[in-house]
C-alpha positions in Angstrom: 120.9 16.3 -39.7 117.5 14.9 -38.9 116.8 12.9 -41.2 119.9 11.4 -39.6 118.7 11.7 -36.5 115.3 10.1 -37.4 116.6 7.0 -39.0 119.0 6.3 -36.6 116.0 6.5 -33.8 114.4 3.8 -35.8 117.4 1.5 -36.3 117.5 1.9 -32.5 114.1 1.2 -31.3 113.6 -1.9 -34.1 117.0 -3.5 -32.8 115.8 -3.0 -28.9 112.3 -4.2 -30.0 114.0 -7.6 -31.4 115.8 -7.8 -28.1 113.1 -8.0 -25.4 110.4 -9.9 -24.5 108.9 -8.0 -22.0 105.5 -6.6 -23.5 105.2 -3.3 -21.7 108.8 -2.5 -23.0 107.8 -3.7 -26.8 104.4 -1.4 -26.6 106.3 1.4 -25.4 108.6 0.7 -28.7 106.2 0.3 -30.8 104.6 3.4 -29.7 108.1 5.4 -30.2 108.2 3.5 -33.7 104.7 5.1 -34.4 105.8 8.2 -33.6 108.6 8.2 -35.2 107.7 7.2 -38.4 104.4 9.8 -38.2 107.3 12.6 -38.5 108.9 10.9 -42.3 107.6 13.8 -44.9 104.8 12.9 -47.1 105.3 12.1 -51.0 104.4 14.6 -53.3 102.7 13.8 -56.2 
């Protein structure tokens, strides 16, 4: 469930991210992006 939950936040915030132009809202995206991606699990090797 969230891995779900975490890839559907990302579809999210890239699709609103392509939408504006307002650069306060796209560096508060690409923040949540960020943050977002910072929780994916590392690779083992």
């Amino acid at each position: 469930m969230d891995n779900f939950i975490h890839t559907e936040n990302l579809k999210l915030f890239r699709k609103v991210l392509d939408e504006t132009t307002d650069e306060s809202k796209r560096k508060c995206l690409l923040e949540l992006i960020r943050d977002e991606m910072a929780k994916e699990p590392k690779p083992k090797q």
